[in-house]
C-alpha positions in Angstrom: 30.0 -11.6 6.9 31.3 -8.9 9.0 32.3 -6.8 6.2 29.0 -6.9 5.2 27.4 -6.1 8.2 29.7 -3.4 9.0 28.1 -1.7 5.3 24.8 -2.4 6.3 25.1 -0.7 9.0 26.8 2.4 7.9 24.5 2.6 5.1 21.4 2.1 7.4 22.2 4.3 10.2 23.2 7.2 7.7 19.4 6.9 6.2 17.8 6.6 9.1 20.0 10.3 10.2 19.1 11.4 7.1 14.9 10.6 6.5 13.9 9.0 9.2 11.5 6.5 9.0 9.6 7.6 5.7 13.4 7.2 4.2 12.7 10.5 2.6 15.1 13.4 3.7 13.3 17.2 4.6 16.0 19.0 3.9 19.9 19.9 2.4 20.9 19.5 6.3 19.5 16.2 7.1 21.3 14.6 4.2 24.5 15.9 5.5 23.9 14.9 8.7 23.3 11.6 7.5 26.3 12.0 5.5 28.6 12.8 8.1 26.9 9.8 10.6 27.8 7.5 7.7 31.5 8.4 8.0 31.5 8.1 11.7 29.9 4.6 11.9 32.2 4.2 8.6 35.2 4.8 10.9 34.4 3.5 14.1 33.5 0.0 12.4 36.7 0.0 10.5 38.7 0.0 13.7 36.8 -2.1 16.2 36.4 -5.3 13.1 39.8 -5.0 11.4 43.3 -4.9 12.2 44.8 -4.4 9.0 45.3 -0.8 7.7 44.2 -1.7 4.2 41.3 -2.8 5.3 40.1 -0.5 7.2 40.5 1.9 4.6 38.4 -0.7 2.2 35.5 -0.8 4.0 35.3 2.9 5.2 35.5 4.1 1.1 32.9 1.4 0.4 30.6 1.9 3.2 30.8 6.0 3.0 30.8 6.1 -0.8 27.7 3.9 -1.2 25.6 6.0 1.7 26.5 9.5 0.1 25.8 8.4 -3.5 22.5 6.6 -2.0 21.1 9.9 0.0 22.3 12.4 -3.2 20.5 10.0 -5.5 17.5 9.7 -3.0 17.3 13.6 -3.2 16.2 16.5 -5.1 19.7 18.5 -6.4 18.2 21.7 -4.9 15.2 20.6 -1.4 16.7 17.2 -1.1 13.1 16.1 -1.2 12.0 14.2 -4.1 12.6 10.8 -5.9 14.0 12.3 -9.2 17.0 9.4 -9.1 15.6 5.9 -8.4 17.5 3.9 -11.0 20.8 5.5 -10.2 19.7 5.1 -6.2 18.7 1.0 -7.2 22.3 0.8 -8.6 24.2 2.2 -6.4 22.5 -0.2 -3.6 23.1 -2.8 -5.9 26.8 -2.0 -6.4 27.0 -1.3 -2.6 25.5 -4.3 -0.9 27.0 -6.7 -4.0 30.4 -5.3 -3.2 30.5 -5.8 -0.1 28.9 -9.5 0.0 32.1 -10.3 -2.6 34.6 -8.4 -0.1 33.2 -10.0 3.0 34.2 -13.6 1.8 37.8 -12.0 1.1 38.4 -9.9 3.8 38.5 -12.1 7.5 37.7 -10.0 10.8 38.2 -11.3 13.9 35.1 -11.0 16.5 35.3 -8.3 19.1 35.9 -10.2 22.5 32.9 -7.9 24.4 30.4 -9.4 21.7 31.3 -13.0 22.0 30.8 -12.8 25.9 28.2 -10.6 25.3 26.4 -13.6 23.3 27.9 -16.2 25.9 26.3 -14.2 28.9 23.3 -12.6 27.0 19.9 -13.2 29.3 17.9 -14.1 25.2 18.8 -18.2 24.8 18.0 -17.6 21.3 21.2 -15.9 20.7 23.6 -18.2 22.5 24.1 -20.3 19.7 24.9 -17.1 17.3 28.7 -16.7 15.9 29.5 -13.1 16.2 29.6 -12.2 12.9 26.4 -13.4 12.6 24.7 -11.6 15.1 26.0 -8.9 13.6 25.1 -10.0 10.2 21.0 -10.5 11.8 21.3 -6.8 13.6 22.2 -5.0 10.3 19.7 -6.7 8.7 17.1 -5.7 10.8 17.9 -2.1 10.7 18.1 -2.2 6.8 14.6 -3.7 6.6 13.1 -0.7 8.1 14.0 3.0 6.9 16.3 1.8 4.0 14.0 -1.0 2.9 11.3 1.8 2.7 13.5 3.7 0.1 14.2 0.9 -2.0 10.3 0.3 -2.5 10.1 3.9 -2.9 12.6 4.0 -5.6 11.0 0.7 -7.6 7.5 2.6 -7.3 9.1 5.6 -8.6 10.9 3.9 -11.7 7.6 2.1 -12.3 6.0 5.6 -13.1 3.3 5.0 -9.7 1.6 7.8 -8.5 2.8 6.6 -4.9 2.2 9.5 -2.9 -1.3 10.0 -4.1 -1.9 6.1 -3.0 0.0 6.7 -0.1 -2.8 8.7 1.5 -5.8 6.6 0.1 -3.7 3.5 2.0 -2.2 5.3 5.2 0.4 4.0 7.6 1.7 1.6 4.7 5.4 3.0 5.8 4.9 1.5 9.1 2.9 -1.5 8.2 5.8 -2.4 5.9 8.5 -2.3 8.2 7.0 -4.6 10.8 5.7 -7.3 8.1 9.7 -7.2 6.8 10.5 -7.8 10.3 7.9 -10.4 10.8 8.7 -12.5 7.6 12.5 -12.1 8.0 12.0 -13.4 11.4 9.6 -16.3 10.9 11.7 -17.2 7.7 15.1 -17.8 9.6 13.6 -19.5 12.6 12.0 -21.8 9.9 8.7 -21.3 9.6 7.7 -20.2 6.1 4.0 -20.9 6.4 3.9 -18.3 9.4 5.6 -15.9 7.0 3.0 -16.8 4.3 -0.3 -16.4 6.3 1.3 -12.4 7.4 1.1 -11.8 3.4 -1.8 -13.2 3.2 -3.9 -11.6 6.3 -1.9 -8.0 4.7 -3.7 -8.4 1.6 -7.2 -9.7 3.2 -6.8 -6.7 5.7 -6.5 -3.8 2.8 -9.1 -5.3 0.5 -12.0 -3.2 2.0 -10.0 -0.2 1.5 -8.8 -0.6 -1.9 -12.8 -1.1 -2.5 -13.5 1.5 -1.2 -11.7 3.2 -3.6 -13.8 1.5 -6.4 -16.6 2.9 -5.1 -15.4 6.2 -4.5 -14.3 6.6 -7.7 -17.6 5.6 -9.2 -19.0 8.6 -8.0 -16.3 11.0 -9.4 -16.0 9.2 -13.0 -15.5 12.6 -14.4 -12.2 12.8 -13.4 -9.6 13.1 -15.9 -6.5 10.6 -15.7 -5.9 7.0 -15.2 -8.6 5.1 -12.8 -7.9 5.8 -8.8 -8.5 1.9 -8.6 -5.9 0.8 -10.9 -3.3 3.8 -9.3 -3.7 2.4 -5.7 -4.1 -1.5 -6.7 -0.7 -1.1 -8.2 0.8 0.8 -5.5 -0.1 -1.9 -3.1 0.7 -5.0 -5.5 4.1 -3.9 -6.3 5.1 -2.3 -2.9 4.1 -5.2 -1.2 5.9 -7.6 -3.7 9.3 -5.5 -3.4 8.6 -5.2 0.3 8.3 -8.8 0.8 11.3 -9.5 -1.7 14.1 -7.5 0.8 12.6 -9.5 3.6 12.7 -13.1 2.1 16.2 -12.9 0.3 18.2 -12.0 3.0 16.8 -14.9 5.2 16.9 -17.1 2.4 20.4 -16.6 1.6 21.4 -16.7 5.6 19.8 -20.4 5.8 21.4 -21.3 3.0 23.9 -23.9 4.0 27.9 -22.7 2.6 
């Protein structure tokens, strides 16, 4: 699991460098600066998790490899800007995070000593229970469902032909509305209580119901509008954002409760 959760984090951090929260780079420069943060975390996590040389240089190629082809594919060749990759972005996650889950059950680490007493001593009795690995395992998690998380729904909205920025703005703050329901659900689903995670879905979709009315009615009074119906554009950027959105934060806790 460490191996895992050393990519995680490499891949996470270097997005977060790169776009911030939006998950969306502004500029040639911020990818590279992710880039180059990638590389660093890359490094640093090879040394302080392994002791073999081979190793190391395993999970520094796979973790740096899958954050620079993630951020290029995330990016316009020329601003950096716009979604003109999601599929090759998709596949390259999938490749990443697949990898490594495969490597991380062949590759054993042993746990830092300053995070096992760190655990021991910790003043949060929720974590005293936690292997190492784990708790590394939970914190990478938790910084993928945010920024990262918000590119991959990006990317499936983009290879589903949605006109997501347009929806964007009729639903506003749904970037930061997403990352704390994938924080809430992943954290009610691993301490094991499901029906907590379903009623945050379900007060979500009660909650933006007036607003996708809204623009029902708005629409009615601008039906001579060319193009497909504003409804249908903004129900479909909430149903299948929401879906993916909720998919990254059930799986992982799914898989973590899962007993080996």
């Amino acid at each position: 699991m460490t191996f895992l959760a050393a990519v995680l984090l490499t891949l996470s951090i270097g997005d977060y460098v790169a776009g911030g929260l939006a998950s969306e780079p502004s500029s040639r420069a911020r990818v590279w600066a992710g880039i180059v943060s990638a590389g660093v975390v890359s490094g640093l996590g090879s040394m302080i998790f392994f002791d073999d040389h081979a190793e190391r240089l395993v999970l520094t190629l796979v973790a740096t490899v899958g954050t620079v082809v993630w951020l290029i594919a995330k990016g316009n060749r020329t601003s950096g800007t716009a979604w003109t990759r999601p599929r090759l972005a998709l596949g390259t996650l999938a490749v990443t995070v697949g990898g490594a889950a495969v490597l991380a059950a062949t590759f054993y680490s042993a746990s830092p000593a300053f995070i096992d007493q760190w655990l021991r001593f910790a003043p949060f009795p929720a974590v005293w229970t936690l292997r190492p690995e784990s708790f590394l395992l939970l914190l990478s998690l938790g910084l993928f469902l945010g920024s990262p998380a918000n590119g991959v729904v990006k990317a499936v909205l983009t290879s589903a032909g949605t006109r997501w920025r347009e929806s964007e703005q009729t639903l506003r703050g749904g970037r930061l509305i997403g990352i704390l329901e994938r924080w809430l659900i992943f954290a009610l689903a691993i301490a094991g209580d499901p029906t907590a995670a379903a009623l945050v879905v379900s007060a979500k979709s009660l909650l933006r119901f007036p607003e996708i009315s809204r623009s029902a009615r708005a629409e009615e009074d601008a039906r001579a509008a060319a193009g497909p119906r504003q409804i249908d554009i903004v129900t479909e950027y909430f149903l299948l954002g929401s879906l993916t959105s909720w998919a990254l934060a059930i799986a992982p806790a799914l898989l973590m409760r899962t007993p080996p």
